[in-house]
N, C-alpha and C positions, 0 to 999 in steps of 0.2 A: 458597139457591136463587136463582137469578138472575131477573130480574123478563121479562115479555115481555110485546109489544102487536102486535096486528095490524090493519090498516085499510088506508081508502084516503083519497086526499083528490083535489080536482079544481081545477086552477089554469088562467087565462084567460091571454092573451097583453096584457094591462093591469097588474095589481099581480101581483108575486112576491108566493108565501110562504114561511112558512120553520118548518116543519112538524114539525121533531124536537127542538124546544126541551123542556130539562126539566120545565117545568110543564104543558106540550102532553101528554105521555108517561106524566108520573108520577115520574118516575125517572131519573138520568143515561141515556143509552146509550151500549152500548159498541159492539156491529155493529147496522148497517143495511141489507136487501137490499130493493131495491126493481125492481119492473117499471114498466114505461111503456106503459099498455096503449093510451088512445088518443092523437093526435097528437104529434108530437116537443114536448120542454123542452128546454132549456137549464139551468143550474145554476150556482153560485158557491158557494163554501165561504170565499173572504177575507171585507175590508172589502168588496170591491165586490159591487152587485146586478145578477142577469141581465137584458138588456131578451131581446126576441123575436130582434136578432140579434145579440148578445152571450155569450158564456159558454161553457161546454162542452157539444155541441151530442149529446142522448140522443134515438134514434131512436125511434117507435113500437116497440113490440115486443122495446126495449134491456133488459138487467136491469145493473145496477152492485151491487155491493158496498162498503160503507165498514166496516172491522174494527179496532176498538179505537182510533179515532182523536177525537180533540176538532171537527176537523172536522163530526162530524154534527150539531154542536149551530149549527153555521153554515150547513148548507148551505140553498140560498134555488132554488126552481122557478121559471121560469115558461114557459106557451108558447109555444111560435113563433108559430103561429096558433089561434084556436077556444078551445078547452076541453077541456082533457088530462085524463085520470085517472091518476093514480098508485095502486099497490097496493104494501104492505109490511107488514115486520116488523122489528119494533125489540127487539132484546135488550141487557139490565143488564149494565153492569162488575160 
């Protein structure tokens, strides 16, 4: 049975986080679906971290998908401006 988690986390447009690390979770992940409910983030999955206008740029109201990739254990938020909420679900290889 494959493991699963749900939550939300809320990142400022000062420090990234980086929110689907294994010990964060419980458990490797394998897919990640996530919404952007308030203000735009930004994102990184490399070496490098997003500033506010740096990265790949996810709109309020955006959903993304990451499916079966090592990426989700790298990927880092942060906001452009304010105080975003993110909402997700994390499922097990």
């Amino acid at each position: 049975m494959a493991n699963f988690y749900e939550g939300s986390f809320e990142v400022d447009a000062v420090d990234f986080v980086q929110p689907f690390q294994r010990d964060a979770v419980g458990f490797n992940p394998g897919t990640v679906y996530f919404t952007v409910e308030t203000q735009n983030v930004r994102l990184r999955y490399g070496p490098k971290s997003p500033t506010p206008t740096d990265g790949h740029l996810i709109f309020a109201g955006g959903e993304k998908v990451f499916d079966q990739s090592m990426d989700i254990l790298n990927l880092k938020f942060i906001a452009v401006t304010g105080t975003a909420t993110v909402q997700f679900t994390v499922k097990g290889r």
